[in-house]
C-alpha positions in Angstrom: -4.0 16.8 -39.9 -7.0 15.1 -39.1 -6.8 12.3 -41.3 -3.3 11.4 -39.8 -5.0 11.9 -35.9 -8.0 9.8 -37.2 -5.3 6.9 -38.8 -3.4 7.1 -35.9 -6.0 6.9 -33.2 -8.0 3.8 -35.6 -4.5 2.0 -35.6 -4.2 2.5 -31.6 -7.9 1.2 -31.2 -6.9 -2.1 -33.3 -4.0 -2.9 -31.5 -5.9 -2.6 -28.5 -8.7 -4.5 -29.5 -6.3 -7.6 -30.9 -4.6 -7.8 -27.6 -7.2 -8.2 -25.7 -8.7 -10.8 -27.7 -5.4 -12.2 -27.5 -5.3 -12.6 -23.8 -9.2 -13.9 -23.1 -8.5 -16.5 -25.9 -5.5 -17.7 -24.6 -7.0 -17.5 -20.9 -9.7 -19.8 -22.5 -7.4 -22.0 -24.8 -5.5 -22.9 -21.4 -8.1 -24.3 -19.9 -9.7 -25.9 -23.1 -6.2 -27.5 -23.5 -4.8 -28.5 -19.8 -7.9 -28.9 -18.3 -7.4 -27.2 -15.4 -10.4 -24.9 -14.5 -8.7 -21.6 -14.4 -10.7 -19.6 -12.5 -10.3 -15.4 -12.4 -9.7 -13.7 -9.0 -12.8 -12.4 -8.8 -14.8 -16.0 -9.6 -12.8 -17.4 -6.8 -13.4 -14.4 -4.5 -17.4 -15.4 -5.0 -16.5 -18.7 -5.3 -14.7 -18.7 -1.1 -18.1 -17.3 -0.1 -19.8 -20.6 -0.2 -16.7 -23.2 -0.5 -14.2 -22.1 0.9 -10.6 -24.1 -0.2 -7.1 -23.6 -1.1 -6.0 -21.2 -3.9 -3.3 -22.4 -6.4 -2.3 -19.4 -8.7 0.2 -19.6 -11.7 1.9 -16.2 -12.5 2.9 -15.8 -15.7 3.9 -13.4 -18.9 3.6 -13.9 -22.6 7.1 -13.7 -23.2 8.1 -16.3 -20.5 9.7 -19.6 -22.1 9.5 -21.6 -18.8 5.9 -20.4 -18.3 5.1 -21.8 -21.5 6.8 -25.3 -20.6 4.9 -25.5 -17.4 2.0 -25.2 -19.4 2.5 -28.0 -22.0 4.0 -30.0 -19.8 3.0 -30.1 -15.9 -0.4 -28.5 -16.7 -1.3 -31.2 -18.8 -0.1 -34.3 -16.0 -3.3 -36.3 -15.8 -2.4 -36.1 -12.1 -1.4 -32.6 -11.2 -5.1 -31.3 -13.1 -6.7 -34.0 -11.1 -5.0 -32.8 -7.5 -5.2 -29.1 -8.4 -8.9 -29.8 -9.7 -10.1 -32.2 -6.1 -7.9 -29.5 -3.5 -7.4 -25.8 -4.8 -8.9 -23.3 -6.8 -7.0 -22.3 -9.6 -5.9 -18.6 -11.2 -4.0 -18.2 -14.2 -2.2 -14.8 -13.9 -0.9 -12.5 -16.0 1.9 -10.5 -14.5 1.5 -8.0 -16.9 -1.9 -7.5 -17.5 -2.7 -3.8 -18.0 -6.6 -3.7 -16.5 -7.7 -3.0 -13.0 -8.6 -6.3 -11.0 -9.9 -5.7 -7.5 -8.8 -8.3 -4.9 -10.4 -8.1 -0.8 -11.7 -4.4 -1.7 -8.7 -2.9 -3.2 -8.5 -2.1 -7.0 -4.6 -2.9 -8.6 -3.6 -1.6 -12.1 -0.3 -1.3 -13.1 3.0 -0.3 -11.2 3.9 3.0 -12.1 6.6 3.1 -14.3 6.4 -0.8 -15.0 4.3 -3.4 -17.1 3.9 -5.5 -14.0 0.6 -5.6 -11.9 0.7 -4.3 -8.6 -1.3 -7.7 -7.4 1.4 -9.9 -9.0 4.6 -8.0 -7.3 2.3 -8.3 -4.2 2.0 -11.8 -4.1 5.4 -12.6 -5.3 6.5 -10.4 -2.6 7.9 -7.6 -5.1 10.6 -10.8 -6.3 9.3 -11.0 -9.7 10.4 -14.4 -11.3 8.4 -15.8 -14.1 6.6 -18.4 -13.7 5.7 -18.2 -10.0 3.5 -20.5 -8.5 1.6 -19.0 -5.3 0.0 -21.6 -2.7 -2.4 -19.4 -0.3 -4.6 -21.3 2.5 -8.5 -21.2 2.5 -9.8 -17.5 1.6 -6.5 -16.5 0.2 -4.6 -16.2 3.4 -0.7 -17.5 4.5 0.6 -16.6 0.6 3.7 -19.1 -0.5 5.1 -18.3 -3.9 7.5 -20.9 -5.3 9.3 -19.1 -7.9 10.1 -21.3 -10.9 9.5 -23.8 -13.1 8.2 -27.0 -11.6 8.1 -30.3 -13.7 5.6 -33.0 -12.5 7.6 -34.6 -9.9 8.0 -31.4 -8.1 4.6 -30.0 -8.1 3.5 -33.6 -6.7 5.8 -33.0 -3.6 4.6 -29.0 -3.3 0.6 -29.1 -4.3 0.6 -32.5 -1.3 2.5 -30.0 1.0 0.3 -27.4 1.0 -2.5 -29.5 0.0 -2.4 -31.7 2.8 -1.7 -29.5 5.6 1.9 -30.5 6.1 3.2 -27.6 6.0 1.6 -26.3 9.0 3.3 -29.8 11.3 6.1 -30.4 9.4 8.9 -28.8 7.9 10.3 -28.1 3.9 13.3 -29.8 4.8 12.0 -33.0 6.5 9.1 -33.3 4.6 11.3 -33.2 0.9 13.3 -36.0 2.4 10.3 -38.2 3.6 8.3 -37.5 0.5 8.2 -40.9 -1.7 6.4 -39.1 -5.0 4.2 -41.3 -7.1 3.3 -38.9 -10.5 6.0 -39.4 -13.6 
């Protein structure tokens, strides 16, 4: 009986072990390979204490196809790293990651009864689509997910939008129509 508990509980541990490996080397293989500075929630929490800027945060889940176009493709644009890079922090999210991260003094785990975490449905505003891009003003205020994938094109017209203040004077509508994008 104990040697079964003992090979149980060693297997558990493993697994455990090998998927969080998993997820803090792709965290850091992402940036490594798109060269976006992917930043966590808390790092930019510290970071709004002394430079305060936009946020730029890409939910995502392992299993997400789309998510993993978005990567290969618009987070690797010479232009979209370089305008996310100048104008926005950046935060690579894993919908579904299963520890605690504490965001303005509150700690969120886990849904209950769900995979997802209870910061993503938050911020996606309990509409979980995968990928979900999330434009917040300086020190995370005004959230605006975009739920989606966005090709290069589109994430020109959106990170300018919210990058450049237009959405505050003019609106979606007018501003897609006026918009003469530049990045291929």
């Amino acid at each position: 009986m104990n040697l079964k508990y003992n090979i149980v509980v060693f297997t558990i541990l493993v697994f455990t072990l090998n998927s969080f490996a998993q997820n803090k080397s792709t965290v850091a293989n992402k940036t490594k390979s798109s060269g976006i500075n992917w930043m966590s929630v808390e790092e930019v929490q510290e970071r709004m204490k002394t430079e305060p800027r936009k946020v730029y945060v890409d939910i995502y889940t392992d299993w997400c196809g789309w998510c993993k176009v978005m990567d290969k493709k618009t987070f690797t644009h010479p232009n979209v790293i370089k305008y996310l890079t100048d104008n926005y922090y950046c935060i690579h999210f894993n919908a579904e990651r299963k520890d605690s991260v504490f965001f303005k003094d509150k700690k969120y785990g886990l849904l209950p009864g769900t995979k997802t975490n209870e910061l993503a449905a938050d911020w996606m505003r309990n509409k979980l689509s995968y990928p979900t891009s999330i434009f917040f003003e300086e020190n995370f205020n005004n959230p605006q997910p975009v739920p989606g994938y966005l090709e290069t094109p589109t994430m020109e017209m959106i990170l300018k939008y919210f990058g450049e203040n237009k959405h505050k004077t003019t609106p979606w509508e007018k501003y897609q129509k006026e918009f003469k994008g530049e990045w291929k």
